[in-house]
NUBA-509485 format. One record per atom (N, C-alpha, C): x, y, z. Coordinates in pm, whole numbers, plus 50000, padded with zeros to 5 digits. Atoms other than C-alpha are relative to their C-alpha. Layout:
BEGIN
XYZ/...
//
This chain:
BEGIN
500555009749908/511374927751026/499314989149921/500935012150032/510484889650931/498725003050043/500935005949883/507064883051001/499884983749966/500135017449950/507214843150931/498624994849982/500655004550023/504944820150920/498415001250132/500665004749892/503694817051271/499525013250096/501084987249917/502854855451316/499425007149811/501014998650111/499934861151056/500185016850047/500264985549997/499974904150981/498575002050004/501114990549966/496884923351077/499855003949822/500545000450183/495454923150656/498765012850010/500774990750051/494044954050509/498524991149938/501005006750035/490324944650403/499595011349896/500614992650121/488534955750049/499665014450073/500754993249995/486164975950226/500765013250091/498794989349979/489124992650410/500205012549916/499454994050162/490295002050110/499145014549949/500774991150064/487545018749980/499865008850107/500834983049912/486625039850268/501525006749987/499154990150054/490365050750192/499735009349924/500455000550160/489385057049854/499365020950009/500724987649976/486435075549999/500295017050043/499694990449942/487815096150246/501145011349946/499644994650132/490415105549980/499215010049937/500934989250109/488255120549752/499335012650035/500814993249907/486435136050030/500775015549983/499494991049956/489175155650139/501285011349871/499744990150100/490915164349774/499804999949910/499985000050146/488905158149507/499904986649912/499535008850095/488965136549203/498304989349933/501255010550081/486225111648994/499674991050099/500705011549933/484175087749185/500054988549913/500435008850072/483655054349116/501374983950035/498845014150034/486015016049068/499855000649869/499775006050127/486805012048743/499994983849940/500335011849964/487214975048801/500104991150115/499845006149896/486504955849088/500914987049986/499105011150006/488434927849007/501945006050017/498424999450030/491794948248964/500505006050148/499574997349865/491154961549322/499954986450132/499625018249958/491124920849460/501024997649977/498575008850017/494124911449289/501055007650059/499124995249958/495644943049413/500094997850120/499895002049853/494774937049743/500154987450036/499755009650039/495554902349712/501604995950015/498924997650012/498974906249633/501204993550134/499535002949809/500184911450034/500204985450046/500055013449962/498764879250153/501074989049900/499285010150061/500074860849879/501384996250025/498634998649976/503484870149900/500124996750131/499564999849917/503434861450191/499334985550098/500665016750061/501484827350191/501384989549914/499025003550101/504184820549913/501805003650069/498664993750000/507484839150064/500105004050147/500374994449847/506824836350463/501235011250078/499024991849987/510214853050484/499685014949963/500344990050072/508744885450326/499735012750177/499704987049894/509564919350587/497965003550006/500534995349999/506584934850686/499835015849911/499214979550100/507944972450466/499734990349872/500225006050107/507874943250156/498294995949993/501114998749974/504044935050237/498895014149973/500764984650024/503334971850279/500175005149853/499075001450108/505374975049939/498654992349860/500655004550140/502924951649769/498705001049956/501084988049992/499954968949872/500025008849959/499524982650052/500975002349735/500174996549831/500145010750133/501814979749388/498954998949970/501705006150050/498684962249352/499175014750041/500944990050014/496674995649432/500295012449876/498614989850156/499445021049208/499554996449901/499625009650130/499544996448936/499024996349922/501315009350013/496344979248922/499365012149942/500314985450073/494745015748868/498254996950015/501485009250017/491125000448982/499055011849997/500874980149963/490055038049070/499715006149867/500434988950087/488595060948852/501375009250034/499274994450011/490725081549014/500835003850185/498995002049854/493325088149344/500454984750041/499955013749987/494605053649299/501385002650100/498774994049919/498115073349422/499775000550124/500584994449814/496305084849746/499814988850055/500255003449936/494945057449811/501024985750021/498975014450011/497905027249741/501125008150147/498984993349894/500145055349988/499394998050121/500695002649874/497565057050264/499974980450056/500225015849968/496905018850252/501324992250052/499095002349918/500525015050293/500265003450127/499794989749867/500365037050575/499384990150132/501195007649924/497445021550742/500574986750056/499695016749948/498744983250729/501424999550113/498904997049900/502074997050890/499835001050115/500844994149909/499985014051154/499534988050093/500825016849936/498064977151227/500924993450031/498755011249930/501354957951259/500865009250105/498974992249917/502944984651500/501305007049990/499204992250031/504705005851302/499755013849980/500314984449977/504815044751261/500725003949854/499395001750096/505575055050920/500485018849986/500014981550028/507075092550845/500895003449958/499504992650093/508075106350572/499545011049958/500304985050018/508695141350456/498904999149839/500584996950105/505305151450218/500344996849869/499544998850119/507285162349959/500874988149940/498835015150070/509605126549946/498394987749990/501185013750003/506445104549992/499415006149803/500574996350197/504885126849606/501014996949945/499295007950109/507735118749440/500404984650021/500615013949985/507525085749573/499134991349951/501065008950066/504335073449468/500275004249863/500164996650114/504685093149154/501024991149932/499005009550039/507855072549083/499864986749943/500745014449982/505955042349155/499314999749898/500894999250168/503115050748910/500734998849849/498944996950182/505785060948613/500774989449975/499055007650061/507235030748666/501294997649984/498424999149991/510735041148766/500174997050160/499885004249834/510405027649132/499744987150006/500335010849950/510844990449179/499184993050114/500345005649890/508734969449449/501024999150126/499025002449867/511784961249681/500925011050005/499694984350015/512835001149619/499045003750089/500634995649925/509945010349777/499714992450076/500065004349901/509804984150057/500915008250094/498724994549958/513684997350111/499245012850105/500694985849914/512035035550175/498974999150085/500874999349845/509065021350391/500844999150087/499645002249887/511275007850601/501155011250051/498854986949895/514105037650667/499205011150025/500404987649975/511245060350706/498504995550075/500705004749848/509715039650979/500344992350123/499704999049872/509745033451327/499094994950106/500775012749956/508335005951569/499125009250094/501134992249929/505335021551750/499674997650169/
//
């Protein structure tokens, strides 16, 4: 799905983010803390841009560059995985989508992503066949 110029997406916010982060940790663990606040801006950053820059850009490519900039960026101490997957989840959720994938394909998913053997428009591809308009 385009979203265009003239329908602005429902935008994940920092502080979003972090209570991801939080609630993450909460529920399995891991180091507290940002490592750098700046690398969790540019990651979250990212979305808009692309899309400021590339109004043609799917909503699954958006979600895509959120999951990137959080993966990638690495701003966490630690569950940067948890929380770049959820955040994709979430922004899907806000534009009226339903996202669902099997557990076990979403971990080797992000893990893919992290290692670096999962392109950006690879993993837009799998948001979008493993979601469903709400």
């Amino acid at each position: 799905m385009t979203v265009g110029k003239s329908t602005e997406p429902k935008w994940l916010t920092v502080d979003m983010v972090l209570g991801f982060h939080n609630e993450q940790l909460v529920m399995f663990g891991g180091g507290e803390g940002i490592r750098d606040p700046g690398l969790l801006e540019s990651g979250m950053a990212r979305a808009p841009n692309r899309h400021h820059y590339e109004p043609s850009a799917t909503l699954f490519e958006l979600a895509a560059a959120y999951g990137v900039g959080i993966v990638k960026n690495h701003p966490f101490v630690d569950g940067n995985k948890r929380t770049g997957l959820i955040s994709m989840h979430v922004f899907l959720v806000m534009n009226g989508w339903n996202f669902d994938a099997d557990q076990v394909d979403e971990f080797q998913t992000i893990l893919r992503l992290a290692a670096g053997d999962l392109k950006e428009d690879e993993l837009a591809r799998w948001l979008e066949k493993n979601s469903r308009k709400a």
